[in-house]
Phi, psi and omega in degrees: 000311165327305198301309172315297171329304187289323183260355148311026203283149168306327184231054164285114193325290203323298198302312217260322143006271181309349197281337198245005157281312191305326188321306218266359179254359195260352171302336171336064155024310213268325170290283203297351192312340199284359177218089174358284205287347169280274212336297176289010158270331189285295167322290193316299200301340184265337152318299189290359189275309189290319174315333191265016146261331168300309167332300183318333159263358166198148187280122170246198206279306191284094145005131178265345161288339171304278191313320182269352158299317171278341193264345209268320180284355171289319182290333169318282215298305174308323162277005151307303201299330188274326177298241193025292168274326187267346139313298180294296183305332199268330165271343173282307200307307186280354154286319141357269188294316169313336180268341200278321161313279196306008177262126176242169142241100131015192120213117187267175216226067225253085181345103172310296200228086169325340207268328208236118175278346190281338187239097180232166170249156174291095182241217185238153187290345180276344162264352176296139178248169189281132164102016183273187181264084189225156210283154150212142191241167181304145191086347174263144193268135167297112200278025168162167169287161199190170151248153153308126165244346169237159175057164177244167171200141168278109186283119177269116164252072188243329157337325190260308187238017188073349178284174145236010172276141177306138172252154188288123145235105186230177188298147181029051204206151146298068184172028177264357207259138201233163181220140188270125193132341178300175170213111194260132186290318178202152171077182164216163193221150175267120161265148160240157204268127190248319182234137203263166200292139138105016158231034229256190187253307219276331187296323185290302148008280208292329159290288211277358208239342183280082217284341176298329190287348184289131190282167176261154223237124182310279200319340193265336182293322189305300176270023075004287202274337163297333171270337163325318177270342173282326164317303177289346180297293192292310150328297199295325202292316184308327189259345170293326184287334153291345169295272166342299177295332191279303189306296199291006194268311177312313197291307167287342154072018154233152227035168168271152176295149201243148200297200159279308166337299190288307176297349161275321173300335171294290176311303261214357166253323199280327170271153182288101178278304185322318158276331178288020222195292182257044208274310195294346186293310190283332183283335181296275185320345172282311167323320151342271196307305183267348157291332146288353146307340211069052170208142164240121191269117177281352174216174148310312209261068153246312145326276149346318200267315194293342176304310172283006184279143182237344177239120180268114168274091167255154194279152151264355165271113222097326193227312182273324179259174189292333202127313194215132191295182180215097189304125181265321199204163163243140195251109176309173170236194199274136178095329178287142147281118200300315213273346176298300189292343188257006184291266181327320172280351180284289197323313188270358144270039191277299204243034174237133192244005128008127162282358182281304179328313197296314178306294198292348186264337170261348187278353182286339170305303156310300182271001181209358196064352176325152204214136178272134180260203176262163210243154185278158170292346162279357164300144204240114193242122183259095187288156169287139169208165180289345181284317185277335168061040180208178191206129149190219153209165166229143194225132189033099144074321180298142182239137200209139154203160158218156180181206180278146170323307206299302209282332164294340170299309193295272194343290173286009174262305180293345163258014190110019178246165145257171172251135333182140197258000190264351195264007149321257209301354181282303214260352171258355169276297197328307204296316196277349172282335172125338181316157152217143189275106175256124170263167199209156173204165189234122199034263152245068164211143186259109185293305223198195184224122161246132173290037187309134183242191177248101143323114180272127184332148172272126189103353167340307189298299206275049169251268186331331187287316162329292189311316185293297192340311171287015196095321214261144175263163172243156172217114178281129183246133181203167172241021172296157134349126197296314162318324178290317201274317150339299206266347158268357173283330203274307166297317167291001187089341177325174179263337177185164204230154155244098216271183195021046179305134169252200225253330184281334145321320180270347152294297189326288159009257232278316183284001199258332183294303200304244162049285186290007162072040180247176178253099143300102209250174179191150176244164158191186174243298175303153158275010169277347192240028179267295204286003178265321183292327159308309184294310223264178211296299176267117181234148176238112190251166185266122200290004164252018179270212202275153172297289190307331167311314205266000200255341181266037179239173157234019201177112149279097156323096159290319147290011174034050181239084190329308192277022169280004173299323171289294175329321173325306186275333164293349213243347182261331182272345156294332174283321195292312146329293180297010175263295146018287203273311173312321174318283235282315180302298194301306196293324168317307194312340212282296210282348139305312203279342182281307168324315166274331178276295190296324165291315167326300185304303196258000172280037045044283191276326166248103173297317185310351180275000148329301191290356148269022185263065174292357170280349205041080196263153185283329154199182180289343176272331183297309196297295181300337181275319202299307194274317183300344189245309188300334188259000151278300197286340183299331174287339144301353201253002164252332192302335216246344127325318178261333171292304175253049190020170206299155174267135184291171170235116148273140188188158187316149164326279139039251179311318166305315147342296196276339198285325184305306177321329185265305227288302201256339154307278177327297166302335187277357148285286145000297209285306165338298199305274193313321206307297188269315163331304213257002164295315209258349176280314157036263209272336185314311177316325175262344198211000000 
């Protein structure tokens, strides 16, 4: 899927081809209505169109190259806007149809009687329904979404997600939920059928991923209806404004009334075409934007909510820390040698294959050189369980373990040793540093301590330092202990943490947030985290957790990568930014347009508004043609802005305020003035 991303590009021929027949079917009335402010430039274009045909039949006032010059750049301006959104659409479609490729149909193995695997029938994968069963063995495509209920198998989703290292999937854990089209690598597993065809997670992909299908988003709709009225503002002014020239023409006993042309042309430069014309482009392309993440936003207003979120939930585990603890140090006791201890723990790591075990085999390694050798067929390897809450083997007569204080205290009491009166205090500074303490002993005697921590991902702290910088509080949610959850909050930075969280804990949470009027986003996995993942505003669940995590989310994580939840909210405050800074750029525009049209119309009748032709446009048909062709062509020459939008800053509202306002206020003034001067030496040129 990364590959797919990469080769989607704004101007890939294909795309921009199909983009621009689709433009030319969207002129259709009946399509375009839906976005007001094109209908009326679309209405305007076919009026001046039909005037440059009555010319051929009646003398009007106006050059007929004037008139068919203004209808050709009016009709310009609807097809940019329609290019434009059928851009933004044409990319979504063709990831779409990339995904529609990986969808094969099977023949699955569809369990007659589930409790017995020897008897299944052969169908097609397209006939399985929810709740069936089916055998899938190693080498076989998992024939629909499903969870396991029986066996583990290492599974290739990289058909889904691009990766291509194997992920884990077994029976009764968060990590049971399978996706059809996947391949399981070793082993075999009983999948049960969760979704019935053409109600699959990929078929739901493909419908979201499809930009025609996208709903508009209450913000987009809000500005939308703003521009409608700044649209109806500009209509009354246009038409007041031929009252006034028809009243100064009577009063001044010179010049002429200004045609229907100049007056469409007056409108139609004067409303915000520019954000109206690429308003649907930036909401399409945000769905984009984040389909090339690897992430699927199941509506627009999941997106749109992530912009506004100020309180972040994140698990720690997995999402702040790597996951799996890690030995940092061997602490010796009195009598002991740090290298004694680390001896005895290579020994009681031999056969644990733990990442925590694994660990302790690289860190002795690191630090002593220590090298594992091969074990006599008389070693004995003593696996960890919940009950012995220890590990170790024993080898020629010797006993090696590590394992929790309590149990390594008993394990050597029984065989005739004590425990160390310092190792209490060994094991409560680990504990109150965030760390956790495996103690290790060599027959009955307690050597030593391994420090295992929680690692923290790397660049965390400074993403959190980011998020504040945007306003968002962070919240670490864990069920370690409040010393444990304290000394990790403290090193990752976070603003604030919850310790021993249950699953109604993490409801109270969102909803005590909600309550006080913040926006709330959360990741999760678990079918323990669904009912939290439903209340908040944003929920991003992991496409490898449980069918209930993804069916209560709005937003899929395909790389089941929690901390892509920080990408989310920028790409949410990044579509809201560009619509913002385009608002700001197009309302700019305007007052270059005045300067040029408004001395045009009426210096006929008042000469002295010569001093407002402050560019010195060469005539009044140059001026108006000039700002009617600069307010068609800007909007392709934005597209490539709104498809990939503005790059966020984080910073105070404030400040963000201001910075649009100088880069994109300024420049939307600024740019016109130079724009249309070098349009009108041009057209100056010609005529």
């Amino acid at each position: 899927m990364g590959d797919i991303a990469k080769e989607n590009t704004i101007f890939k021929p294909e795309l921009l081809s199909q983009a621009l027949l689709d433009s030319f079917r969207k002129l259709n009335p009946l399509r375009i209505w839906r976005n007001p402010v094109m209908f009326l430039v679309e209405i305007g274009s076919i009026i001046t169109t039909m005037g440059f045909l009555a010319g051929f039949f009646f003398k009007t006032g106006e050059p007929s190259w004037f008139t068919v010059s203004v209808s050709l750049w009016l009709w310009l301006t609807v097809i940019f806007s329609t290019f434009a959104e059928s851009l933004a659409e044409g990319r979504g479609k063709a990831r779409a149809e990339s995904l529609r490729k990986t969808r094969t149909e099977v023949m699955a193995k569809k369990l007659i009687n589930p409790e017995s695997k020897e008897k299944y029938e052969l169908i097609s994968s397209a006939n399985l329904r929810k709740g069936d069963c089916a055998l899938v063995a190693a080498g076989e495509i998992i024939p629909g979404d499903g969870e396991v209920v029986e066996g583990a198998a290492l599974v290739n989703e990289s058909s889904v997600t691009g990766e291509s290292a194997p992920v884990v999937r077994e029976s009764g854990g968060d990590r049971s939920a399978v996706t059809g089209g996947t391949k399981v690598i070793s082993n075999q597993i009983i999948v049960r059928i969760t979704a019935n065809p053409g109600e699959a997670f990929l078929d739901r992909m493909i419908t979201m991923v499809e930009g025609a299908k996208r709903r508009k988003t209450p913000n987009e709709i809000a500005l939308e209806v703003l521009l409608i009225s700044l649209t109806a503002v500009f209509m009354l002014v246009v038409v007041n404004f031929n009252s006034l020239i028809t009243y100064s023409v009577k009063a001044a006993g010179q010049g002429m009334p200004v045609s229907i042309t100049v007056l469409i042309a007056l409108f139609v430069c004067l409303a915000p075409t520019t954000i109206a014309a690429l308003l649907p482009a930036i909401g399409i392309a945000g769905m984009d934007r984040l389909f090339a993440k690897n992430v699927i936003a199941l509506s627009g207003r999941a997106i749109e909510a992530s912009g506004d979120v100020d309180i972040l939930l994140l698990d720690k585990t997995g999402t702040i820390t790597l996951g799996d603890r890690q030995a940092v140090e061997f602490i010796p006791l009195t009598g002991s040698s740090e290298q004694e201890v680390a001896n005895a723990a290579l020994f009681a790591s031999m056969t644990d294959e733990t990442p925590e075990g694994r660990s302790v085999v690289v860190l002795a390694k690191k630090k002593y050189q220590m090298r594992l050798t091969d074990l006599p067929h008389s070693a004995k390897s003593i696996p960890f369980t919940a009950q012995t809450r220890m590990s170790g083997i024993d080898i020629d007569g010797q006993s090696y373990r590590k394992g929790a204080s309590s149990s390594i205290m008993e394990y050597v009491r029984n065989k005739g040793g004590n425990a160390p009166s310092e190792l209490e205090e060994k094991v409560k500074s680990i504990a109150k540093s965030g760390g956790t303490p495996l103690v290790v002993c060599h027959n009955a005697q307690i050597l030593g301590v391994i420090y295992l921590k929680d690692i923290l991902k790397g660049g965390i702290r400074e993403r959190f330092i980011q998020l504040r910088k945007m306003g968002i509080k962070t919240v670490m949610i864990t069920g370690d202990n409040y010393l444990t959850a304290a000394a990790i909050a403290a090193e990752a930075g976070v603003d604030d943490f919850l310790s021993e969280a249950k699953p109604e804990d993490k409801l109270n949470l969102i909803r005590e947030n909600q309550q006080q009027g913040h926006m709330v986003a959360m990741t999760g996995d678990g079918t323990n985290d669904a009912p939290a993942l439903a209340q908040a505003d944003v929920a991003v669940a992991m496409n490898t957790g449980t069918q209930p995590a993804r069916e209560a989310a709005n937003i899929i994580d395909l790389d089941s990568n929690p901390t892509k939840l920080m990408d989310i909210v920028e790409i949410g405050k990044q579509i809201l930014i560009t619509r913002g800074t385009l608002t700001t750029f197009s309302i700019a525009n305007d007052v270059a347009k005045y300067f040029a049209i408004i001395p045009a119309t009426m210096i006929t009748i008042y000469p002295q508004l010569e001093i407002l032709n402050i560019m010195h446009l060469a005539n009044p048909y140059s001026a108006i043609l000039s700002a009617v062709i600069f307010n068609a062509i800007i909007i392709p020459m934005l597209i490539p802005l709104a498809l990939k939008g503005v790059k966020y800053r984080p910073m105070p509202a404030q400040e963000l305020l201001m910075y649009n306002l100088l880069v994109y206020g300024l420049g939307g003034m600024i740019a016109p003035f130079i724009g249309i001067k070098i349009i009108d030496i041009v057209i100056s040129m010609f005529i």
